[in-house]
N, C-alpha and C positions, 0 to 999 in steps of 0.2 A: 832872288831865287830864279832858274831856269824856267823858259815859259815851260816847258815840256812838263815838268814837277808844278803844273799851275794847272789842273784838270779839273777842279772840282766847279760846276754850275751853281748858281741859286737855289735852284730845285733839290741840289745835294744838300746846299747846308740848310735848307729849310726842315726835310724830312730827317737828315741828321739831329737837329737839334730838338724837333717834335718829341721822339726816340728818348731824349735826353729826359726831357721835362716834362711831358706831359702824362698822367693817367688816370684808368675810368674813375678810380678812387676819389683824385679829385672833386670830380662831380656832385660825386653823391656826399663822400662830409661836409663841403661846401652848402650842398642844398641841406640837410641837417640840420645846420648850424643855423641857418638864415629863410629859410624857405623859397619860394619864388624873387623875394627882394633882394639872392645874389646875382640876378641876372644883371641888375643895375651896380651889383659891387663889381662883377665882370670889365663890366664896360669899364669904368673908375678903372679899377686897375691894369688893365693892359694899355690902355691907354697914356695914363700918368704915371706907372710905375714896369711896367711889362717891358714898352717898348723902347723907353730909354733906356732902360736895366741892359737890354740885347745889345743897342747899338754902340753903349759902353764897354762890354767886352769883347766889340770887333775892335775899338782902337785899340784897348789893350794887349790885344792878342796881337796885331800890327806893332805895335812901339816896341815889343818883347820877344819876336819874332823863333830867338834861339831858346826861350826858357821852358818849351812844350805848355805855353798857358799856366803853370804854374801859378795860382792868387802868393802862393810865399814867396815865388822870385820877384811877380810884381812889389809884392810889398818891399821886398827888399832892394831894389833899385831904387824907390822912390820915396823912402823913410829909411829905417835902422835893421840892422840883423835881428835887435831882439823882436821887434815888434814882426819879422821877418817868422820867426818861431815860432811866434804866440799865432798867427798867421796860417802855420802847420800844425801849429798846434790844435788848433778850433778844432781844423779840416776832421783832424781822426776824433775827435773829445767828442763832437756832435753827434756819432752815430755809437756813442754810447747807448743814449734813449733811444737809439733805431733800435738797434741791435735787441735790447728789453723786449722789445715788445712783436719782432720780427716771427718769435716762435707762436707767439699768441694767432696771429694772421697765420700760422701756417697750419695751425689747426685748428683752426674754423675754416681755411680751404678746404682740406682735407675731412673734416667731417661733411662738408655738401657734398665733396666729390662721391663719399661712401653713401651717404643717406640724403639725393637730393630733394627730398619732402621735407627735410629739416629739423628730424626727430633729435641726432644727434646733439645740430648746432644748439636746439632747448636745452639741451643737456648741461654742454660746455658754460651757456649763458646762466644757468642757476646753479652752478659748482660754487663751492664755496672757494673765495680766491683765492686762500693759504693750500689748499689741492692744484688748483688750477697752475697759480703759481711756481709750485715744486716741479709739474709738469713742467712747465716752459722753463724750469731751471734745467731741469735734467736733458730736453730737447737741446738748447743750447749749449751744453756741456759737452753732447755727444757729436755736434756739429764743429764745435771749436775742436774736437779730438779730429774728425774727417777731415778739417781744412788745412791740419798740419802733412794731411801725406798726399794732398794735390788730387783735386778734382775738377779736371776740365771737361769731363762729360757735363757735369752738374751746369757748368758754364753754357753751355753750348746749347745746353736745356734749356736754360733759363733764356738765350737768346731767341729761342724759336718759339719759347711759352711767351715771351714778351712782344714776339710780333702779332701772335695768336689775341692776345688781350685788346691789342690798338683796332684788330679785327674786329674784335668782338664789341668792344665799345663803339665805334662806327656803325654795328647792325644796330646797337642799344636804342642811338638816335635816330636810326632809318625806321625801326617796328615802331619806339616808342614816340614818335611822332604821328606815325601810320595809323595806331594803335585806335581810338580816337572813333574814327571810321570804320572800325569794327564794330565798338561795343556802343558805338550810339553814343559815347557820352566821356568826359575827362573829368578825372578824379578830386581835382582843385574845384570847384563850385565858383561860379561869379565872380572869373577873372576879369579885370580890369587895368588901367594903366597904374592905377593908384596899388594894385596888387604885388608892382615890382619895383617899388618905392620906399628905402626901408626906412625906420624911426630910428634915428641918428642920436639914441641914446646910448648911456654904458654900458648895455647889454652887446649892441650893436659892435660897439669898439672892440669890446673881448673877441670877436669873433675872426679881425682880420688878419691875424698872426696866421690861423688856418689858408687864408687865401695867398698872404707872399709865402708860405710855406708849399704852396701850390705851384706858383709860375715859378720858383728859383732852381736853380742848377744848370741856366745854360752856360756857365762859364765854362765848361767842359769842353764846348764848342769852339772856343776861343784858337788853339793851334791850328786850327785848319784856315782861318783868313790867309796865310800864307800860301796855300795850295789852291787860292779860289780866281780864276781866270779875272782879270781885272777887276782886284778887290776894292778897291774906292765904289764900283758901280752894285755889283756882283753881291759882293758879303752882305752890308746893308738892304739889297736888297732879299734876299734868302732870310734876313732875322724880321724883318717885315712880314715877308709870308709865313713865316713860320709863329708869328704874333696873330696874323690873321689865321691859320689853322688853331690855336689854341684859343681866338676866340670864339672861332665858330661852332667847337667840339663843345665850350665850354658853356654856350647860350644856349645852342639846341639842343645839350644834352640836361641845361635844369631845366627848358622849358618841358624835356620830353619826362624828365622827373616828375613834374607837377601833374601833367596826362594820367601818370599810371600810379601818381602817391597824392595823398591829402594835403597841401603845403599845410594847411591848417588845422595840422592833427599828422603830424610828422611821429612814426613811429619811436619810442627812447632807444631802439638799437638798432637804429638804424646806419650807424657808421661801422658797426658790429657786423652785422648782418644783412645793410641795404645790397649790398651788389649781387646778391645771391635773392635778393627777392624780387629784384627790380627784373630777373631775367627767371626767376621761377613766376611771375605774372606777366611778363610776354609769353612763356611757352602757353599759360592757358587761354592767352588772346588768341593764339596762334593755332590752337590744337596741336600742341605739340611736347605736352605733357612736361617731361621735366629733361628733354635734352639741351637749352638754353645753360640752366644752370650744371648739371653733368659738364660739359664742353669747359664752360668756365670756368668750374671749381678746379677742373684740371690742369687748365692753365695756370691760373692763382697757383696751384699745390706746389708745380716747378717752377714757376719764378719766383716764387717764396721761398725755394729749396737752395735755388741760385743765389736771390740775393742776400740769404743771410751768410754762405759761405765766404761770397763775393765780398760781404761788409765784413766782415771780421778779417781778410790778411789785407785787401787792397788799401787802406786806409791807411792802416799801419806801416806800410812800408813807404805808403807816400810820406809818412814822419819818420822815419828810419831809416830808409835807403839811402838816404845823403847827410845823415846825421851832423851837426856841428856839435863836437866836443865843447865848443862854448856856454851849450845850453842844454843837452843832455845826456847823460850819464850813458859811459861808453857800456856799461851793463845790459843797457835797453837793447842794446844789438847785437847780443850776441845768437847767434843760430846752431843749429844741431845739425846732423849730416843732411837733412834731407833741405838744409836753405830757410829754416824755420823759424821766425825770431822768436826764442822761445821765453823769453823775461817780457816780452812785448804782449805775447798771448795771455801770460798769467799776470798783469797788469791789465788787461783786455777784459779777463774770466771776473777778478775780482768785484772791479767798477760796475760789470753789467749784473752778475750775482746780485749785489745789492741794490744795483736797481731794482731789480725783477723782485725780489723779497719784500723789502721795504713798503713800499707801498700796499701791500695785502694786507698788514698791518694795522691800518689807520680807513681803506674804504673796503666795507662789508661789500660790496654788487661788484657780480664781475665784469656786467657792463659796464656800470662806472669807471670802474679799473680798465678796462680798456678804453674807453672815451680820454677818460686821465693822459692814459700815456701816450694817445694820439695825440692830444692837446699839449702838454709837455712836448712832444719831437716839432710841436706846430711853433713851439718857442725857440726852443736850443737850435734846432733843424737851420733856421735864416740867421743865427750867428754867423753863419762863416760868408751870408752876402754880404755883409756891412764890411768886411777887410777888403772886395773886388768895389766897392762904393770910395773907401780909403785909398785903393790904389789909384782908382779914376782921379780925385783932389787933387793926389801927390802928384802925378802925371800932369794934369793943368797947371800944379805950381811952377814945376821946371820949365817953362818955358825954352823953347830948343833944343831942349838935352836929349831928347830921342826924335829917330825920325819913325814917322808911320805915314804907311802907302792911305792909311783911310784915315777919316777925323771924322766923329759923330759929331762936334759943335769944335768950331774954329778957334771961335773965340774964349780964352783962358777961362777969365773972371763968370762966363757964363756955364760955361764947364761946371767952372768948381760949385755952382750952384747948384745944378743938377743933381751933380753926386752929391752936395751935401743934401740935399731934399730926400733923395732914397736913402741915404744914410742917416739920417731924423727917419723916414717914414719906415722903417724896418726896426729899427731900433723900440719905437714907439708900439707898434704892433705888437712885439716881443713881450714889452712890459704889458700891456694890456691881456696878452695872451693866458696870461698869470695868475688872471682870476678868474675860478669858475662859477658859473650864472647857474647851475643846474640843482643847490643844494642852497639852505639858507645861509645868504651873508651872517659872516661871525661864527657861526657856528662851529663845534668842536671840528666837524670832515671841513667845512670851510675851511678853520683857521689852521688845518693839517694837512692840506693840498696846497693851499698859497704857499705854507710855508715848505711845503718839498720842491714846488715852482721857482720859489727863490734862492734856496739853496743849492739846489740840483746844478743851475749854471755857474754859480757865485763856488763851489766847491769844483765840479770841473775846470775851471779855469784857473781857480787857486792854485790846482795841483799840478801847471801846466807855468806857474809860476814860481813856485818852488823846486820844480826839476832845475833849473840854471845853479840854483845853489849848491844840490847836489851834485852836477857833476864838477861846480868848481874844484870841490873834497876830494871827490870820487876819483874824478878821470886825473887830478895829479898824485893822488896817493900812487893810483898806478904806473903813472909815468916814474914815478922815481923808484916802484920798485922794481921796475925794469932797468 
């Protein structure tokens, strides 16, 4: 590539990738889930899992230079077409359970935005879910109709609510550190080192699906190694700093959790409801009543407006736009005047419909139901890193067969170990993710949430497996009756 088309600094692809991966949200299900003792899962994972993970999709994005980072063209140079599909296939299949539960967050934004004392959110929180549920059907219904005739305002919102959030999570940790030295006193009682040291039981295991579901999605980042002024030095270094931004947002911001929450008496809706309380209890540190949450619920309201739209065509076209007739039925592509894949949409409506239904069914509390489906996306969600862990292996196996300006690890056999380590440690997470700790083992909601855990991926995927068949049928019935 021309030096001139090589402009991008460290500092771009640091803050580019921040951008990518990181938000407040994090923080707070993370602390939920584990209390003060994810400050030590932190460390663990950026460390042994964060910062290899980074520096593996700068070679990637180096060795594959022409394919815009695509994880399906990696996979597909370095193993088979199908597995190539399956590959693209994940990419769009995983934000099925986004997409679910997308409406749900959009209004619980939107009721703090309108009522930020909270009156509302009580509201949403003790509906019964088969209501609640119909809502967020019909929400979703009306946004999959909006994303067929192109809304790049919503995008452009959603860009500026999203910078507005990384703002505001940066104050979170600035007040809720500060915090402290106002009121005389921090919320956690008789911190100690042993406080941030967690019991490395089964409990504990279930939990870390939520954390690589946390740091995943820099591969996104991966096209631009090409554009970065001496990427051997440059690139690596930017995923470094941008490991180190995510760890430092990620320790100060639970330790400033713990300040202004009980780790030891962690609210149950608090993954529901924490980011709206964590900044509705700075405003009364602050005297400053309830414009913290106002500010933020507004932001949430548009980038929740953005990215459900955003998640429902971008995905899909990334499986459709270059479709292989080998693997999916020439059906799925077809579009209406306005460029609309419109068999793709109603394959889209169906899948998430019955997500969204389904489960109202089997847990009575809408919090639970929402905890549910955020721990579900904590599962499905890092499906699609283990195929960027796959392509890394593949990659180390050919030895010579591609050149890259960078190399995270030189040597092949050491390579391949790495990625197979993230690829075992994602994997594992996943399965662990599976079972919820919050209701009694066995029990009838237990043994009807594992088992929509287990099937929910094992049916996505199925039917991601069964497309090749049909368009073997499909796409030559039509060819011959042409």
């Amino acid at each position: 590539m021309p030096d001139q088309n090589r402009n991008l600094k460290w500092q771009n692809i640091a803050l580019m990738g921040f951008v990518m991966v990181w938000g407040f949200g994090n923080v707070v299900n993370n602390f939920a889930n584990q209390g003060l003792t994810v400050v030590f899962s932190w460390i663990f994972m950026i460390a042994l899992y964060f910062v290899p993970y980074t520096l593996m999709v700068g070679e990637l994005g180096s060795a594959f230079k022409d394919s815009q980072g695509g994880v399906s063209a990696w996979i597909r140079s370095t193993t088979t077409p199908m597995l190539a599909f399956m590959a693209g296939w994940t990419y769009w299949v995983v934000h099925v359970p986004y997409l679910a539960q997308k409406p749900q967050t959009l209004l619980i934004a939107l009721s703090w935005a309108i009522s930020p004392s909270g009156e509302l959110a009580t509201v949403l929180k003790e509906l019964n879910p088969m209501i609640l549920q119909g809502m967020v059907l019909l929400i979703f219904l009306v946004f999959l109709y909006i994303s067929t005739k192109g809304v790049k305002v919503l995008k452009v919102i959603g860009n500026v609510a999203g910078t507005s959030m990384f703002v505001m999570s940066l104050l979170f940790i600035a007040l809720g550190l500060a915090a402290p030295a106002i009121t005389g006193h921090v919320e956690t009682p008789n911190i100690t080192l042993h406080s941030f040291v967690p019991k490395f039981d089964f409990t504990y295991l279930t939990t870390l699906s939520m954390l690589v579901f946390a740091v995943g999605g820099c591969e996104k980042i991966a096209p631009y190694v090409n554009n970065t002024k001496n990427p051997s030095k440059n690139f690596p270094k930017g995923m470094l700093v941008l490991a180190g931004m995510v760890a430092v947002c990620a320790l100060l911001g639970s330790i400033a959790m713990g300040m202004i929450f009980n780790a030891n008496d962690i609210p149950k809706d608090l993954m529901m409801n924490g980011q709206y309380y964590a900044f509705q209890l700075l405003g009364d540190h602050y005297g400053v009543g309830s414009l913290f949450v106002i500010i933020y619920a507004l932001a949430n309201t548009a980038a929740q407006l953005s990215a459900l739209v955003f998640s429902i065509d971008a995905p899909l076209r990334v499986l459709l736009g270059e479709a292989d007739d080998n693997f999916i039925p020439k059906g799925l592509s077809k579009t209406n005047k306005n460029g609309v894949l419109v068999n793709g949409y109603i394959m889209t409506a169906v899948l998430v419909s019955i997500l969204i239904i389904v489960p109202a069914l089997g847990i009575g509390n809408t919090n639970e139901l929402f905890n549910w489906l955020l721990k579900l996306n904590s599962v499905v969600m890092p499906m699609r890193y283990l195929w960027v862990f796959l392509a890394y292996m593949g990659l180390k196996k050919a030895i010579g067969k591609f050149d890259t300006e960078y190399k995270f690890i030189k040597n092949p056999k050491i390579g391949f170990l790495v990625g197979l380590w993230c690829f075992g440690f994602t994997a594992f997470a996943c399965i662990m993710g599976m079972f919820p700790t919050d209701v009694p083992a066995f029990s009838s909601e237990w043994i009807f949430r594992v088992g929509l855990n287990v099937m929910t991926p094992i049916v996505l995927m199925g039917i991601g497996l069964i497309l090749p068949f049909i368009a073997k049928r499909t796409n030559k019935n039509q060819s011959i009756s042409k």
